[in-house]
C-alpha positions in Angstrom: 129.4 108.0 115.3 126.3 106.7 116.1 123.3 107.1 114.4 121.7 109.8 116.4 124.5 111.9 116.6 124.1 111.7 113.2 121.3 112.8 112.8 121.8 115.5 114.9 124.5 116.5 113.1 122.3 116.9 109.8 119.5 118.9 111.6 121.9 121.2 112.7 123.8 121.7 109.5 119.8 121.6 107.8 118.7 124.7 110.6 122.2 126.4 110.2 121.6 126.4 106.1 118.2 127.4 105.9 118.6 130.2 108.2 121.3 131.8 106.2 119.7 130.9 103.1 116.1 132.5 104.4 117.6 136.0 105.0 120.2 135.5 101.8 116.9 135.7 99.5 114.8 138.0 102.1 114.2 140.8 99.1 114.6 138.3 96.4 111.0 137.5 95.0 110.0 134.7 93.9 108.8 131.1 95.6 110.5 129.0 98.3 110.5 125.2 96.7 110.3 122.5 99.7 111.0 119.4 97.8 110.4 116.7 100.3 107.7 117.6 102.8 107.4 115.1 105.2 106.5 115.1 108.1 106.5 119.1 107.8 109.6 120.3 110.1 111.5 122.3 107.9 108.8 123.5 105.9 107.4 124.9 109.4 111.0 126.4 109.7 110.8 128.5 106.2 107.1 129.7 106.8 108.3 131.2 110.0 111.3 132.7 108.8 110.2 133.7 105.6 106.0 134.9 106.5 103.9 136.3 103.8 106.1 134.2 101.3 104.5 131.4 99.1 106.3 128.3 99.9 105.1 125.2 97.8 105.7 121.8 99.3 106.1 118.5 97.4 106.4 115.1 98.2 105.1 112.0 97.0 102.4 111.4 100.0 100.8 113.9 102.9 102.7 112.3 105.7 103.3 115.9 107.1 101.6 117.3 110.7 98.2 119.0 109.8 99.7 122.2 111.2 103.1 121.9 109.2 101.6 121.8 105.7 100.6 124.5 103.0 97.1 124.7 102.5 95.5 124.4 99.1 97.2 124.3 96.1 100.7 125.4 97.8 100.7 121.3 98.3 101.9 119.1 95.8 101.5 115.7 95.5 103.0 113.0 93.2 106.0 111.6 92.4 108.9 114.6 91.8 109.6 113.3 88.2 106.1 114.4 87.5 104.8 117.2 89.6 108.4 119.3 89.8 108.2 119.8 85.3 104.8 120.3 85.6 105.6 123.3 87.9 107.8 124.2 86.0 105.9 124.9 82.9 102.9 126.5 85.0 105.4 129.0 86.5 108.7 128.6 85.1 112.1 129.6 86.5 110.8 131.7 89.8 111.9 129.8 93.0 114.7 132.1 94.8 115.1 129.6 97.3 114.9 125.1 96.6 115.5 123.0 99.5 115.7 119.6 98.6 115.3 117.4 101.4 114.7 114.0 99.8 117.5 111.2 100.9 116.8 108.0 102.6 119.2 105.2 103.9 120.0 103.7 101.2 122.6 105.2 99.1 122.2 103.7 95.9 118.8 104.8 95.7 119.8 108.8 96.8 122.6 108.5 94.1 119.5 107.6 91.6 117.5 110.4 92.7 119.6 112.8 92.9 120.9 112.2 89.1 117.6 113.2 87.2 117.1 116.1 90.4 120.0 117.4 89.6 118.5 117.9 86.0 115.1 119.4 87.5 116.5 121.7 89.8 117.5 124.4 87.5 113.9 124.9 85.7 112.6 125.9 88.7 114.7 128.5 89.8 115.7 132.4 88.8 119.0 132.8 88.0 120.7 133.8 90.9 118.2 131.2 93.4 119.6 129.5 96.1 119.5 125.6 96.2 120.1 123.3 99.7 120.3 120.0 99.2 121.1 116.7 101.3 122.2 115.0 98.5 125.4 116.0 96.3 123.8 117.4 92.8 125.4 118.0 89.5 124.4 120.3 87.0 126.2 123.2 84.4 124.1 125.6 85.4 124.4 124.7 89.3 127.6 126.5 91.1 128.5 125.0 94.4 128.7 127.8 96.9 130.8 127.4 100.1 128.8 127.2 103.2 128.8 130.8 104.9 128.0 128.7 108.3 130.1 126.2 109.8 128.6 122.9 109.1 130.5 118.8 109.1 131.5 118.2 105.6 129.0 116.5 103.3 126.0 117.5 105.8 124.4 119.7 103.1 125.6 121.1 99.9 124.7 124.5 98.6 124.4 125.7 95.1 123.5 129.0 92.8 121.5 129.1 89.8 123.2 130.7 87.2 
């Protein structure tokens, strides 16, 4: 496969995940966690699907579009290993939806990453919060949920909080 269909591939899976995930959590309160900004696609995505809901954004730089950003301090900046326990003690367990969207191209790296994630991800969410990620994670208190939208294996892997 070549490397755009691949990439093609994982939008679609991302759009396919985050749209059922958006209207899974629609009366659940709490925040949406975008970890991995970028350039500011998907968190575009969640603001329109999810309007009037606070949706903090981290990622290491501001790389993202100046009109696919949060404003103020819904923008986080710094490495994840520091800014995502520091959220976590200001707010504590209150995301009802985490979209991790932090892979690269090199594998080892992800596999590095994703380790201490997997770790994070469950202090920032209510029990019961959705988590998408593009990277495999591994946690007790994280239950892989089967995708309720058809989606190539290893695309994107869902979890609950519990």
């Amino acid at each position: 496969m070549s490397r755009l269909d691949s990439f093609i591939r994982r939008l679609s899976a991302q759009r396919s995940v985050l749209d059922w995930a958006t209207q899974a959590i629609r009366d659940v309160p709490g925040p949406v966690l975008e970890i991995g900004l970028g350039n500011g696609r998907t968190f575009d995505h969640l603001r329109e699907k999810l309007p009037g809901r606070d949706i903090y954004a981290f990622d290491r730089a501001d790389n993202a579009h100046p009109q696919s950003k949060p404003a103020g301090d819904l923008l986080v900046l710094g490495e994840f290993a520091v800014t995502l326990p520091a959220f976590a003690a200001r707010h504590g367990a209150v995301a009802a939806l985490i979209h991790c969207d932090t892979g690269s191209g090199d594998a080892a790296a992800n596999a590095r990453q994703a380790a201490w994630l997997s770790d994070l991800v469950p202090t920032l969410g209510r029990t019961g919060a959705i988590v998408l990620s593009d990277q495999r994670l591994a946690h007790p208190r994280l239950s892989v949920m089967t995708p309720p939208v058809e989606i190539p294996p290893e695309r994107y892997f869902l979890y609950t909080i519990f």
